[in-house]
N, C-alpha and C positions, 0 to 999 in steps of 0.2 A: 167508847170515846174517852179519851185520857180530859181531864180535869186542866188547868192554869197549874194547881199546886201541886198535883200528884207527881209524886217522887219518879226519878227515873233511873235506871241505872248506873252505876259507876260510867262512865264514858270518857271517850280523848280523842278529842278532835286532833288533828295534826293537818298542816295545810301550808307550802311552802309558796312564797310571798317576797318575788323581787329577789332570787339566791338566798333568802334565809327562810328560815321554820318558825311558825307562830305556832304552840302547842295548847292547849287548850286540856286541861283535866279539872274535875271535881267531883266529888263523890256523887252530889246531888245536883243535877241544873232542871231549872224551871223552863216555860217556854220565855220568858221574857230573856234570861241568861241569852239562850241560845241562840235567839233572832239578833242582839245587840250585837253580839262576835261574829255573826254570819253578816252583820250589817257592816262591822269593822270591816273586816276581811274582803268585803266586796265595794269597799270608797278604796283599801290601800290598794288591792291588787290591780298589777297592769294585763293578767292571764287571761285571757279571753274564755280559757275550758273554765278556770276556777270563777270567773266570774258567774255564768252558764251554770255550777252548779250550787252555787249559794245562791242565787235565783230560783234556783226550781225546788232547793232545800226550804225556803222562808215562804214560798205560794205554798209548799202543801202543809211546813207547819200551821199557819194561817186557816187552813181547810177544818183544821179540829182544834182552834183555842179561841178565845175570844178577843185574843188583841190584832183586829183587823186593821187595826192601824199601823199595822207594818207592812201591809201592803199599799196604804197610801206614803209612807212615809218611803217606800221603795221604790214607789212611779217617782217621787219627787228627786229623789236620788240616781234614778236613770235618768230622768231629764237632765240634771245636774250635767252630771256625767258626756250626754250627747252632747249639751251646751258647749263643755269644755275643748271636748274632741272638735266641735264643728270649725272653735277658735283658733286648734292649733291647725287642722287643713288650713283654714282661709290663710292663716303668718304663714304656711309652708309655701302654699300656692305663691305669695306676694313676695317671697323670697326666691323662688324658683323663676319669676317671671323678673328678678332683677339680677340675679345671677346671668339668664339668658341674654341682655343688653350689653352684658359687658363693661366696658366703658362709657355708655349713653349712647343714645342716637346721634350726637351730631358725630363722635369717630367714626360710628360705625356706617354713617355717610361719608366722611370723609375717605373711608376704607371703598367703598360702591366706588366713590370720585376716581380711585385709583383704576378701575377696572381689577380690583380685586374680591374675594368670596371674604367673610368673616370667619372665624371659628369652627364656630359650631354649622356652619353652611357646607363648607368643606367637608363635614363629617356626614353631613345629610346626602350628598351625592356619593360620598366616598362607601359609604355603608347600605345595606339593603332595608329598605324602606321599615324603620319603625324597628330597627333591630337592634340599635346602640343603648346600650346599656350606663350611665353617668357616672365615677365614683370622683368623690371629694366636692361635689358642685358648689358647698358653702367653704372650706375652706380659702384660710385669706394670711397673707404676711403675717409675720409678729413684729417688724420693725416700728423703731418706735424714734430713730432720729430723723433729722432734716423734715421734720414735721410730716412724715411717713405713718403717726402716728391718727390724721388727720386726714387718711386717703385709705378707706378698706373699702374694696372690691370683692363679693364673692366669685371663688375659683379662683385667684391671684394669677389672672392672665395665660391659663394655659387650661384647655379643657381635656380631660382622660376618660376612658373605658375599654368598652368590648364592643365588638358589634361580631354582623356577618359579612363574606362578602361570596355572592351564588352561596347563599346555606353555611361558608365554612370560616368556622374561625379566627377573628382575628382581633389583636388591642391595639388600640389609639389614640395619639396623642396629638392637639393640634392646638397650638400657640396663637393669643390671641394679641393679634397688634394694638386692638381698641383701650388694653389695659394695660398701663408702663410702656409703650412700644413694646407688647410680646417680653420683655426682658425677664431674666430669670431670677430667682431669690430663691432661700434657704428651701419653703415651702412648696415653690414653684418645683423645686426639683423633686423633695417630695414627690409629690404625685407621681411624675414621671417615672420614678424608680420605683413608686409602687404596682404601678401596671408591667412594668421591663421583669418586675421579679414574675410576677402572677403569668403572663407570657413563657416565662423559660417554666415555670411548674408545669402551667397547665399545657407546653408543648404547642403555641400557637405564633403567628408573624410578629412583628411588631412595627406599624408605621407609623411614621414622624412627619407631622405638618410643620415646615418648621418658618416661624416668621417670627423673628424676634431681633430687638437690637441688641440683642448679650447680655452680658451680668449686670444686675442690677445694682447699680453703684451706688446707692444710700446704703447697701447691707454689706458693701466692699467685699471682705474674705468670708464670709457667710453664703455669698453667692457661689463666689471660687468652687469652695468646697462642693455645694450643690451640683457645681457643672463636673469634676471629679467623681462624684457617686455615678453620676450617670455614662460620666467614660468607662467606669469600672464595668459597669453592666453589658455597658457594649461589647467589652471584650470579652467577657463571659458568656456572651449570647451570642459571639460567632460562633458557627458551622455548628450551632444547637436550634436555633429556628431563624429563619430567614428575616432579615432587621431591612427596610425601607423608608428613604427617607424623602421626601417631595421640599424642595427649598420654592417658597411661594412667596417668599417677601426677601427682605435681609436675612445674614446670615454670616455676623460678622465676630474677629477675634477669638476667643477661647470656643464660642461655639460651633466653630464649623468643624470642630475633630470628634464631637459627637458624628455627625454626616459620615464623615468621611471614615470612619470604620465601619460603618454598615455596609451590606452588599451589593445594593442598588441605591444610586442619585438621580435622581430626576429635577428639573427645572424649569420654570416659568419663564419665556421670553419676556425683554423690557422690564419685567417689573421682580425679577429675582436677583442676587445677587450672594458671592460669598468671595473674602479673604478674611486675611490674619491681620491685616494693616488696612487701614481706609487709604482713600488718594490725598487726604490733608494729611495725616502722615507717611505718606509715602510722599509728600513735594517737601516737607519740612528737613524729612532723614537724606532724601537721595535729588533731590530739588527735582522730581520727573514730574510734568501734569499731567495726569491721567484720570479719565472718571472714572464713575463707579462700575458702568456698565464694561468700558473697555480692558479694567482691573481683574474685574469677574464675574461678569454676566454671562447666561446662559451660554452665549457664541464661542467664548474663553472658556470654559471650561468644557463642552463638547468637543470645541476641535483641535485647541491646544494642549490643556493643561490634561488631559482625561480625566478630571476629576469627575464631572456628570458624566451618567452611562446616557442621557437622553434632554430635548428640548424640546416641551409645548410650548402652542400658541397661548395660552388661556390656561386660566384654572380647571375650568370643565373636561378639556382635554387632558389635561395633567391626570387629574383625579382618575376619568374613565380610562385609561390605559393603564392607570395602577392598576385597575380589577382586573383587566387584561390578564398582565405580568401575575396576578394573585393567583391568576387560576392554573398556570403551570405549574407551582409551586407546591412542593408536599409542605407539610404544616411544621413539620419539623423534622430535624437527622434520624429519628426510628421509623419513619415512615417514606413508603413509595409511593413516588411524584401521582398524583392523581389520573385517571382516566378517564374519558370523558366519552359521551359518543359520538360513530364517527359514519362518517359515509360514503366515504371511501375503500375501494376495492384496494385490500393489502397488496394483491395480483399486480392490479393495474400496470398495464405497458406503456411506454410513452416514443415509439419511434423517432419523434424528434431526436430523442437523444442520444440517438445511430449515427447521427449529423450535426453534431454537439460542438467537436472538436473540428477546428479548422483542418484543410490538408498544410496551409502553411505554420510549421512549428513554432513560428512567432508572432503570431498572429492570434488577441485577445479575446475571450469570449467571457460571458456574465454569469460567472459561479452561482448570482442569484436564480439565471433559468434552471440550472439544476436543479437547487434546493426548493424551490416550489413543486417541482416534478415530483420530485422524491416525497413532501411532507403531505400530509392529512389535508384535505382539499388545499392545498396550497399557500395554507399557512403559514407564517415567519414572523414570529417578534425579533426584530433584531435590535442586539445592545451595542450598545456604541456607535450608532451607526455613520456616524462626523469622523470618529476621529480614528486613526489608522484603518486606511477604509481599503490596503492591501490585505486585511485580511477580514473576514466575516466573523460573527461572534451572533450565536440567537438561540432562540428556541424554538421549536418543530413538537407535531405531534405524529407517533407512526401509531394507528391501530388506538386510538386513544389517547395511549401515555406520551408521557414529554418526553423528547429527548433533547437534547444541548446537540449543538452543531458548529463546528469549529472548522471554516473550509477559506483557502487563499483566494486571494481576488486576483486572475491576471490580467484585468482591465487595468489596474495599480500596481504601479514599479514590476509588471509583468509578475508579481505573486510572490515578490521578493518577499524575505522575513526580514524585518530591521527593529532596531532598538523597541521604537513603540508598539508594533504589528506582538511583538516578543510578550509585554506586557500585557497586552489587552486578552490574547489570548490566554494568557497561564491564570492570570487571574480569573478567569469566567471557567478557564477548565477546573481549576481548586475549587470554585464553588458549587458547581455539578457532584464533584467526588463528595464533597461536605454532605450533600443530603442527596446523595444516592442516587443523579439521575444519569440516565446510561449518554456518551458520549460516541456521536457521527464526525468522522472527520473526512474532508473532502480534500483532495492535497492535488496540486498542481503550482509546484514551486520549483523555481531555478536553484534555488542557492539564499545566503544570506547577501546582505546589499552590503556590497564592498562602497570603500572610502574612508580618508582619514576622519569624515563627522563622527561615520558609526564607531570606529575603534576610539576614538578618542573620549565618545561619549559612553563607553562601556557594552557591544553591543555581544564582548563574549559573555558579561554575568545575567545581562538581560535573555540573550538566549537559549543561558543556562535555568532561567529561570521556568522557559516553557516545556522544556525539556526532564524537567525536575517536576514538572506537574503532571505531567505525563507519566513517567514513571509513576511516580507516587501513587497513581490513582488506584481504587481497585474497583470502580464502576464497571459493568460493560460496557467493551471500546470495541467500534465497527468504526474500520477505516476501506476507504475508496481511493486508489488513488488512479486519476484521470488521465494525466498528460504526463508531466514533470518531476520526477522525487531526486533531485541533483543534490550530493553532499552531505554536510550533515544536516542538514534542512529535511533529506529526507528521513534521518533517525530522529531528529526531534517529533517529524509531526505524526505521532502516535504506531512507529512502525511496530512490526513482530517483536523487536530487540526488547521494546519497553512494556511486556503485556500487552499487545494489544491480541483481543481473540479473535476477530475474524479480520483480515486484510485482503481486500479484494483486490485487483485491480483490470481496467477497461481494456483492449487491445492495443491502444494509442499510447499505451503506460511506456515509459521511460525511465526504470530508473538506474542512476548509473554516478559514477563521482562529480562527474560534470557534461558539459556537452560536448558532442563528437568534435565538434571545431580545437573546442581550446582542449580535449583530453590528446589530441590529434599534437596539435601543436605542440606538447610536452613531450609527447609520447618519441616520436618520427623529428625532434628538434631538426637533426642533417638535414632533414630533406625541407628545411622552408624555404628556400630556394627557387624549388621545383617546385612549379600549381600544381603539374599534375600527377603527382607523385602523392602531393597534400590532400588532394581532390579525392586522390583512389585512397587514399586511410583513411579520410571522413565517413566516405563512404560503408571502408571495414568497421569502421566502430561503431555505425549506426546499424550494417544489417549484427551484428555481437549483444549491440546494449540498448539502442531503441525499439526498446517491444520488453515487455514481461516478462520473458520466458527463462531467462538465466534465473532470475529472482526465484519464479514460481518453480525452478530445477531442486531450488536450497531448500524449500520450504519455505520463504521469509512471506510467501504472495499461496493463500490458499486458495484461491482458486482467480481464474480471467474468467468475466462475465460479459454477457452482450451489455451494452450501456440503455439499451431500451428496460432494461430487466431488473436494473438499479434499485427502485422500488420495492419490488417483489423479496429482492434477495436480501436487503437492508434491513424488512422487516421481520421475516424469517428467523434470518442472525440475532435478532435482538427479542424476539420471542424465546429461543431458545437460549437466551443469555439470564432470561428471567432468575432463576435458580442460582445466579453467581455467588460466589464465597467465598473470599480471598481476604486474606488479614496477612497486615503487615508488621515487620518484628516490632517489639515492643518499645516504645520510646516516650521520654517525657512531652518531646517534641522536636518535628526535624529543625533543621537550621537551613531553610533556602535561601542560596543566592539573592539576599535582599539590594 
């Protein structure tokens, strides 16, 4: 048994403490030396291992020396110790639980009053139970005029993190009206740009709650700047992971160009709203009176302006049809659109669709019954579905995977392509192409829709523009085409000319520069005179050019399929499409027909 005085060996302790080294040497240490340094080192340290081990270092020096009183003096010191820690839980908890109000209870009634969700509520539907993750929840402004100095909120009106949604992925941000009206400040944006960064690293979505009355005007160009950082991201986080954004409240001035370069809008009926100008200034500048909601509410921007791809009733609806939309979506541009299971026979026949097409050639049928036919139990999210509603724009799953579906409507303007029909498509095709999911196109279109509106309103750059997406792409393209492929309508919508790898078409298929009548009428001008002369060339040009088969002589049509079979062969095509590889020559970036 070692003695109190008996000599020990040289020794050195070394024992790092908070990023630095506390070293300890001397020729000689007694036990008393070495319990007081073990004692030191176990009040500074915050290490949980080195605590643990100067604890079990000073009970067994204690076991052979006679200063037992460093064992009471140790209980007294982990009491210490737990007393401390128990304090700073309880402030954490009491801080957590005032961050969570927000603004108080009476906003956050006044927010209920609205028929609206709060913050952090929206996040709790929008994310899988228990999986959102908090960062910044204490920070708060640094302004300090207009007596801003005298208003700190923890989380300064916007809440962030991660969560999941079905298991995968995703960061979010949801603006809380209960604090400043949602507006934004230096800090505020902060956060936002700290999750938008972490998002593009870690390759996951980014959704946006967005409810806020704009830049926060006590911090003036401090705010600016804020909302700037976060346009910056945006554009750096397109066609790199897919950016969503839900407008749940206002959504006004400099912030609605956040929104609007993301790649999905969605919007709250009655109680959402977004311009660049309010309607008091807009009666002051152009003396028009218009409210809020007829300026930019939901209805205004689904059917007119396309700004939204979509409009709920409710926030609950909003929210749950994000998860929807989340779950077609691959996570980001290196990754393929997810698969999912399915119960559906890839086979599956649908004779209906032997009796699809009318026998009279102008006479409309619902490209929607197709595309149910054709998708995974009958699925279809469709985007946009308000506004240019001549053509379809959605997503389908074949055998699992998603695909994008781009098919004319001829229930509207007979399937015509016009200025907007041009727009809504190219942009939902370029987004497909961005992160890789394979494109179905269903085509039963006359022609583009003549008139002075469409030329006047530019309906060759807008058609160039669909056209231009189409090309561009290098996804796998399975095209169908049903009825109509007239002009250049039919080279825009995804034909052989532009890449496209498998192009079907049904027996009903027509395609040709235009119809028998009016190519008749150009063709035979002499004879308009004569019906029946006119009658019998109609005739010629429909048994020559109505039907498939000159197409399918060229190669342009790989093969005519029964239309019951549609299905079958769609998915096939797109199975063996899996393995596609196509890169395009090298550019900083195209320049489309903007």
């Amino acid at each position: 048994m070692f003695s109190a005085r008996a000599p020990i060996p040289e020794m050195q302790i070394s024992v790092k403490i908070d990023g630095g080294v506390v070293l300890f040497k001397n020729p000689i240490f007694d036990f008393l030396h070495i319990i007081k340094c073990y004692i030191c080192i176990y009040m500074l340290s915050r290490d949980f291992a080195i605590i643990q081990i100067c604890k079990y270092v000073m009970q067994n020096i204690c076991k052979y020396s006679k200063f037992n009183f460093a064992l009471v003096l140790l209980r007294d010191m982990a009491m210490q110790r737990g007393s401390v820690m128990n304090n700073i839980l309880t402030e954490l908890e009491a801080r957590r639980d005032v961050a969570r109000m927000g603004g108080g209870q009476r906003r956050i009634d006044a927010q209920h009053a609205k028929g609206k969700l709060t913050a952090r509520e929206r996040i709790d539907l929008l994310l899988d139970e228990g999986s959102f993750e908090e960062f910044d929840m204490f920070k708060s402004h640094r302004c300090v005029d207009f007596g801003m100095a005298d208003q700190q909120y923890a989380g300064d009106g916007v809440v962030t993190g991660w969560g999941t949604i079905n298991g995968r992925l995703v960061y979010v941000y949801s603006q809380d009206f209960t604090v400043f009206g949602g507006s934004l400040s230096e800090t505020h944006a902060e956060k936002i740009c700290k999750i938008m960064d972490m998002a593009m690293q870690n390759g996951a979505p980014i959704i946006g709650l967005n409810d806020s009355g704009g830049a926060r005007i006590q911090e003036g160009v401090a705010s600016l700047a804020g909302y700037a950082e976060v346009f910056q991201r945006n554009v750096l986080a397109s066609g790199v992971v897919p950016q969503i954004s839900l407008i749940m409240g206002p959504c006004a001035g400099g912030a609605v160009y956040s929104p609007a370069m993301t790649d999905f809008i969605f919007m709250v009926k009655d109680s959402s709203y977004m311009f660049v100008t309010g309607p008091d200034v807009v009666k002051t500048v152009t003396n028009e009176i218009v409210t809020a909601e007829e300026l930019g509410g939901a209805a205004t921007h689904t059917k007119k302006s396309s700004v939204a791809d979509g409009a709920f009733e409710n926030d609950v609806e909003a929210l749950t049809e994000v998860r929807r939309l989340v779950d077609f979506l691959p996570l980001n541009n290196r990754q393929k659109p997810p698969v999912r299971p399915f119960f559906d026979d890839p086979a599956r026949g649908d004779l209906s669709l032997d009796t699809l097409i009318p026998a009279n050639p102008n006479q409309p049928y619902d490209m929607r019954e197709l595309i149910g036919k054709v998708a995974d139990e009958g699925d279809f999210y469709e985007i946009q579905e308000e506004f240019a509603k001549n053509i379809l724009t959605g997503f389908v799953r074949l055998e699992g995977s998603t695909v994008g579906v781009v098919a004319n409507q001829p229930t509207v303007l007979a399937g015509c392509l016009d200025i907007d029909s041009s727009r809504k498509a190219a942009r939902f095709v370029r987004f497909c192409d961005a992160f890789e999911i394979p494109i179905l196109t269903l085509v039963d279109v006359p022609g583009f829709l003549p008139g002075t509106g469409q030329e006047y309103g530019g309906v060759i750059k807008h058609g160039a523009k669909l056209l231009f997406a189409y090309g561009e792409a290098t996804v796998p393209k399975v095209t169908v085409i049903t009825r109509k492929a007239y002009g250049g309508a039919y080279d825009v919508m995804s034909s052989k000319h532009l890449r496209g790898d498998f192009n079907y078409a049904w027996p009903t298929a027509e395609i040709a520069v235009m119809g028998a009548k009016g190519a008749t009428e150009i063709i035979h001008r002499g004879d308009l005179g004569d019906s029946g002369k006119i009658a019998e060339h109609v005739t010629d040009y429909e048994e020559r050019f109505a039907n498939p088969f000159v197409a399918a002589e060229k190669g342009f049509i790989d093969e005519v399929i029964v239309p019951s079979s549609t299905r079958r062969r769609v998915c096939r095509a797109f199975a063996s499409l899996r393995g596609k590889s196509l890169q395009n020559p090298w550019k900083k970036h195209d320049n489309i027909p903007l």
